[in-house]
C-alpha positions as CSV (number, residue, x, y, z in Angstrom):
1,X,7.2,-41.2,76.0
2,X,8.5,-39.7,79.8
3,X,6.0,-37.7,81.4
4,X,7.8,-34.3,80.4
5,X,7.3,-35.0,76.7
6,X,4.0,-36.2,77.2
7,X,2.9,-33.0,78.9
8,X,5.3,-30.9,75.8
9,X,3.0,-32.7,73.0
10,X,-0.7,-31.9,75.7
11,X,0.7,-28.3,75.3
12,X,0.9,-28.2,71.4
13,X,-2.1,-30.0,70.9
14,X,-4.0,-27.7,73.3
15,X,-2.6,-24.5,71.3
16,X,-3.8,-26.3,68.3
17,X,-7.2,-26.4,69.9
18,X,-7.2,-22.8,70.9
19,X,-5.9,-21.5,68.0
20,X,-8.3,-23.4,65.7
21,X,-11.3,-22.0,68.0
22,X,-9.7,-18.4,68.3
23,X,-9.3,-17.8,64.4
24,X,-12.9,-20.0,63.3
25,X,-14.6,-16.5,63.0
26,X,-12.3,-15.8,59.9
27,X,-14.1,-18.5,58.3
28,X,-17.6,-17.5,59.4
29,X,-16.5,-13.8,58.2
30,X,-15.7,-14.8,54.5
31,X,-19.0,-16.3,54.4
32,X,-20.8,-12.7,53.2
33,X,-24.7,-13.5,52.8
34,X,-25.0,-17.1,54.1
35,X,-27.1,-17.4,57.3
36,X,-26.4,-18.6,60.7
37,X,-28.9,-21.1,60.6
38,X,-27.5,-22.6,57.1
39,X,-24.3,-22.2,58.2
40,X,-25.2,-24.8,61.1
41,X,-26.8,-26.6,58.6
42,X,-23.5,-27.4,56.6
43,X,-21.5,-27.6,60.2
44,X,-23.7,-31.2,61.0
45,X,-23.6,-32.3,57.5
46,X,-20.3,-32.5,56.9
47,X,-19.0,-32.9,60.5
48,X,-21.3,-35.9,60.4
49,X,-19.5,-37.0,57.2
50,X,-15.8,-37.1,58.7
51,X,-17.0,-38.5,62.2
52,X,-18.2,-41.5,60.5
53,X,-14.7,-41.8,58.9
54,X,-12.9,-41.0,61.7
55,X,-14.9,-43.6,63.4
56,X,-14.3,-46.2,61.1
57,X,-10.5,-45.6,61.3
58,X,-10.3,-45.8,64.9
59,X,-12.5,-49.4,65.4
60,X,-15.0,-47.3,67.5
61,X,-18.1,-48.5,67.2
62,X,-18.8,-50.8,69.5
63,X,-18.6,-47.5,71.7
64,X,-21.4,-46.0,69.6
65,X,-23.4,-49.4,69.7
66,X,-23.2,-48.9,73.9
67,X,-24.4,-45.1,73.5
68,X,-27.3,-46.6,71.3
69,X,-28.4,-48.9,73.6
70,X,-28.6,-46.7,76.5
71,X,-32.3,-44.4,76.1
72,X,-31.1,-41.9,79.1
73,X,-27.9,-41.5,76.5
74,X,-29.8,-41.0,73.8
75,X,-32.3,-38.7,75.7
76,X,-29.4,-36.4,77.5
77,X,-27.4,-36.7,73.8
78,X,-30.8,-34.8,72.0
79,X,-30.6,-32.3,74.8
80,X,-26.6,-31.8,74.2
81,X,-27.1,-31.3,70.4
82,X,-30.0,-29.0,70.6
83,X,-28.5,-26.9,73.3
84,X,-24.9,-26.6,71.5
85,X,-26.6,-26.1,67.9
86,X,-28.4,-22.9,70.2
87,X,-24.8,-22.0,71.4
88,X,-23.3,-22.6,68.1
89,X,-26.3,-20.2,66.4
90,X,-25.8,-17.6,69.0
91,X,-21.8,-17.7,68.3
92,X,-22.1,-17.4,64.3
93,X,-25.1,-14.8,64.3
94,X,-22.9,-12.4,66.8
95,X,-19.6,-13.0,64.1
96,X,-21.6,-12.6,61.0
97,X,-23.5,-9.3,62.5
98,X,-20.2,-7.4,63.8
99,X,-21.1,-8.6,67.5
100,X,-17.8,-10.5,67.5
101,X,-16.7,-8.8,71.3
102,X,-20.1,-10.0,72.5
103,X,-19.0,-13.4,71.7
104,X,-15.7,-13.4,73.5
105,X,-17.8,-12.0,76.8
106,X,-19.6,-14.9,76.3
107,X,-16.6,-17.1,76.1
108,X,-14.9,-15.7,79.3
109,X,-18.4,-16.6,81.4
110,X,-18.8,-19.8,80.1
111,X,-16.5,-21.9,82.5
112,X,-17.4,-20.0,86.0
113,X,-21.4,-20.7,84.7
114,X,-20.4,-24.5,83.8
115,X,-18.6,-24.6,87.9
116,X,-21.9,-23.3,89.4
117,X,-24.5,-25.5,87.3
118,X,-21.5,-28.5,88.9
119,X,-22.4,-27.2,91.9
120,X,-26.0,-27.0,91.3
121,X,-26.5,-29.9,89.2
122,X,-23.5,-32.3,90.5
123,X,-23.5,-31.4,94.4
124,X,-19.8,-30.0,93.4
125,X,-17.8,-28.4,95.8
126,X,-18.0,-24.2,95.2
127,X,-15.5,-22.6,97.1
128,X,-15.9,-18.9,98.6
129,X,-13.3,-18.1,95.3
130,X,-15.7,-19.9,93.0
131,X,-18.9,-18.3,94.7
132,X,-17.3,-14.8,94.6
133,X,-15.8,-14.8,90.8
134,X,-20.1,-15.8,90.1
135,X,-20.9,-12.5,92.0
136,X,-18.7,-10.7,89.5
137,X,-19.9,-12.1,86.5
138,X,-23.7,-10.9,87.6
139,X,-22.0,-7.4,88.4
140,X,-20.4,-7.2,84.8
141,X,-23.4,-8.0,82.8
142,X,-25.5,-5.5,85.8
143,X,-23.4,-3.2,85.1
144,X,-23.6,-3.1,81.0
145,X,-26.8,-2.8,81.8
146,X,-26.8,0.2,83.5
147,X,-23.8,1.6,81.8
148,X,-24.8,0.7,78.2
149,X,-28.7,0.5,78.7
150,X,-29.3,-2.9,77.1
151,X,-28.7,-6.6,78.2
152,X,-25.7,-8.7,76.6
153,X,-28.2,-10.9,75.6
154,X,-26.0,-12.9,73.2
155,X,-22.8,-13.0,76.1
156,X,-25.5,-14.1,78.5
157,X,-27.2,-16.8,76.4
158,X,-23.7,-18.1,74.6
159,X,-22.3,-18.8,78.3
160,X,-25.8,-20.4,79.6
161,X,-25.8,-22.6,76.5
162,X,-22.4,-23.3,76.2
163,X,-22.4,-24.2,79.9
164,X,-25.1,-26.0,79.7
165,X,-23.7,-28.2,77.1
166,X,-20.8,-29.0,78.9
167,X,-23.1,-30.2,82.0
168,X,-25.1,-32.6,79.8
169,X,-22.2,-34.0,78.4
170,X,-21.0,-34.7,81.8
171,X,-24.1,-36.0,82.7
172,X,-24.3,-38.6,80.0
173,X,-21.0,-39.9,80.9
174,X,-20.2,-41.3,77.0
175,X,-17.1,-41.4,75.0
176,X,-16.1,-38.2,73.6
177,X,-16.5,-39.3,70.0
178,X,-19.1,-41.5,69.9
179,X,-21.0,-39.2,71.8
180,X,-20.4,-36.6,69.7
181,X,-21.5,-39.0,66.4
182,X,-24.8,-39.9,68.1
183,X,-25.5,-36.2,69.0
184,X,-24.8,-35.3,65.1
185,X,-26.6,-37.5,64.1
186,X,-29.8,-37.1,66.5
187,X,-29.2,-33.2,64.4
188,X,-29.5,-34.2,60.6
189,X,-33.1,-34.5,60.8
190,X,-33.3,-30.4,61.3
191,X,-30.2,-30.2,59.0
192,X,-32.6,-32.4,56.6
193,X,-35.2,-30.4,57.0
194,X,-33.8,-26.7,56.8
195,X,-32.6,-28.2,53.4
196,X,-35.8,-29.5,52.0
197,X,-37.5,-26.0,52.6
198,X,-34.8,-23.7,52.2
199,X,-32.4,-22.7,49.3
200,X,-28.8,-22.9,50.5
201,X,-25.8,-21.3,48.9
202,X,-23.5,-24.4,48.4
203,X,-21.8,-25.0,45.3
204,X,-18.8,-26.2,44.3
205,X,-17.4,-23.0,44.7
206,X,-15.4,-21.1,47.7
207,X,-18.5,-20.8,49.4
208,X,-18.5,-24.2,49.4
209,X,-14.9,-25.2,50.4
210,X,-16.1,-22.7,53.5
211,X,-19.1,-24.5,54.1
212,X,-17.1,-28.1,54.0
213,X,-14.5,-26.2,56.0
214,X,-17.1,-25.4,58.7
215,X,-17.4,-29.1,59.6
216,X,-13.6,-29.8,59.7
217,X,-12.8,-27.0,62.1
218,X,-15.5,-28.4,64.3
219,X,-13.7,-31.9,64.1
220,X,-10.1,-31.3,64.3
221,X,-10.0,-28.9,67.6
222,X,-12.0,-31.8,69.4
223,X,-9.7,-34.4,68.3
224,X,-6.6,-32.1,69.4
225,X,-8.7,-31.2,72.7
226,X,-9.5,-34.8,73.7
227,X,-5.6,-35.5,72.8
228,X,-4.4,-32.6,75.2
229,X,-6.7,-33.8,78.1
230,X,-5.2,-36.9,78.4
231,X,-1.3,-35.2,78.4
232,X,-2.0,-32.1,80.8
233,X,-3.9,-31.9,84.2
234,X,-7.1,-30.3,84.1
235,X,-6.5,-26.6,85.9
236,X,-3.8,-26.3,83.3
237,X,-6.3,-27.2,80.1
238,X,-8.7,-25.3,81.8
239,X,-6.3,-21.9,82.3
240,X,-5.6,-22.9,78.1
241,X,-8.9,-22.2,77.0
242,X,-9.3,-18.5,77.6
243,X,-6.8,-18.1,75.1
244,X,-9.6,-18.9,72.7
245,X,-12.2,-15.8,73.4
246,X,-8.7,-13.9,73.9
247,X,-8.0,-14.4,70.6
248,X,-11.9,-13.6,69.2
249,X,-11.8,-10.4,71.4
250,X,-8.1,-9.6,69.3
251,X,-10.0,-10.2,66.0
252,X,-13.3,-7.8,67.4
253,X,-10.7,-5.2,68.3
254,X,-7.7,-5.2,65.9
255,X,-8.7,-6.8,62.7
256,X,-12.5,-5.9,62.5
257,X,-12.8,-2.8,64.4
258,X,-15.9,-3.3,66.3
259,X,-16.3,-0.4,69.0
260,X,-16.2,-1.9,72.4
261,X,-17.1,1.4,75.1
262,X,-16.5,1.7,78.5
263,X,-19.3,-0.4,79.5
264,X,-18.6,-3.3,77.9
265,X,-14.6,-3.0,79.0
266,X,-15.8,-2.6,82.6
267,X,-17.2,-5.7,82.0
268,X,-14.4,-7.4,81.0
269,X,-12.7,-6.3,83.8
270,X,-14.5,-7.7,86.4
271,X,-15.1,-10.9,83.9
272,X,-10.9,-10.8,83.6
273,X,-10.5,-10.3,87.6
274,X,-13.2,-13.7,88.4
275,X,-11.1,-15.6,85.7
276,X,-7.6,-14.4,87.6
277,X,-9.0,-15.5,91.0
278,X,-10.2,-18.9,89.3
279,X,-7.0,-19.6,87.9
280,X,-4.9,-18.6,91.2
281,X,-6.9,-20.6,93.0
282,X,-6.9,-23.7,90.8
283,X,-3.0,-23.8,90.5
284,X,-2.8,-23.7,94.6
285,X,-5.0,-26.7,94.9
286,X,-2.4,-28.1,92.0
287,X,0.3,-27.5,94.3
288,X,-1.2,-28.4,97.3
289,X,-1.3,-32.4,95.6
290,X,2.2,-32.2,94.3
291,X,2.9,-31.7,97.8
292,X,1.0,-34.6,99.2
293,X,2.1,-36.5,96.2
């Protein structure tokens, strides 16, 4: 495949990814009366269940074997499941409770919190862009503050943990999908145990299919995501992904109704003007090696 076709299928896979992520909450919507916490629950279960497949297909385990046998893997691979099963808690409890706007805030942060814990954490260049778009995220959740009264709390915590899981993934430097089976898998003994205490709604029912459904649309949009990453440069993928709280902040607005006030739109703004300075900046320095290229 020439390089222009390659880049042609990065781009559909990478809409596939987005638009998997973007319209998840539909899912998480239908499921009236079943908690976040089960609704994780079923998420490692039966994400678990089609990893192992998927593994099997692709001949991967000597990769998983390697992960094993590494203890800092394993350690920083515990850290990465608790911290996105916190992420992924905060995301469904702010669908299921009308807080769906909250979310996408959330969403939008995420990547200029994952460049400064880089910085941070990595010794990662910041740049005065990335160092000024940070300033205006602390303005825009200041300023809900003061405007609205009341912390974001769940925007605030879904970009730390979110972030955070991104940097611990980095940090444990392992294949995508065999890192992603040994962090499931370090998870089933909470998903065990929520089980063995707990009633759960699963039947073979719709509920059900929705439950099962849970752990395919956490599989699939990784699969497409790893498969655009190799076929598009990295600013590009990166620009991609805010179609994905763009479309949960559509759904919040349009479909659901949610009130979102003035505070929470000034917020956006300054959140939307630190992602367009990002971006502008990111597709210079892509030019800039074209150039020299």
């Amino acid at each position: 495949m020439n390089p222009l076709n390659e880049q042609k299928a990065g781009l559909i896979y990478a809409l596939i990814t987005m638009l998997i992520w973007g319209l998840t909450p539909l899912v998480f919507k239908l499921l009236q009366g079943v908690g976040a916490a089960e609704i994780i629950v079923f998420r490692i279960l039966f994400s678990l269940l089609l990893l192992l497949v998927f593994i099997s297909l692709n001949r991967q385990w000597q990769s998983v074997k390697t992960v094993i046998g590494s203890k800092r893997s394993l350690l920083l691979l515990l850290m990465s499941g608790s911290t996105i099963a916190l992420a992924w808690g905060i995301y469904i409890y702010a669908i299921i409770t009308d807080r769906m706007a909250d979310a996408a805030l959330g969403n939008f942060i995420a990547p200029i919190v994952q460049m400064v814990l880089g910085f941070w954490l990595f010794g990662e260049r910041l740049s005065p862009v990335g160092k000024t778009a940070f300033v205006l995220v602390i303005l825009a959740v200041a300023l809900e503050i003061f405007l609205a009264g009341n912390l974001p709390w769940i925007a605030v915590c879904l970009a730390v943990f979110t972030a955070l899981y991104a940097t611990l993934r980095k940090k444990a430097a392992v294949g995508a999908m065999a890192g992603l089976l040994v962090e499931t898998t370090l998870m089933l003994p909470f998903a065990l145990g929520y089980l063995a205490y707990y009633p759960t709604h699963f039947a073979f029912d719709l509920t059900g299919f929705l439950l099962f459904l849970c752990g395919v649309l956490t599989l699939v949009p990784l699969i497409t995501f790893n498969l655009a990453a190799l076929r598009l440069p990295l600013n590009t993928l990166a620009m991609l992904q805010y179609l994905t709280p763009s479309l949960v902040l559509m759904l919040a607005v349009f479909v659901y109704h949610e009130p979102v006030g003035g505070a929470k739109l000034a917020a956006f703004a300054l959140i939307w003007l630190a992602i367009f300075l990002v971006s502008v900046e990111g597709v210079r320095k892509n030019r800039r090696k074209m150039v020299k290229r």
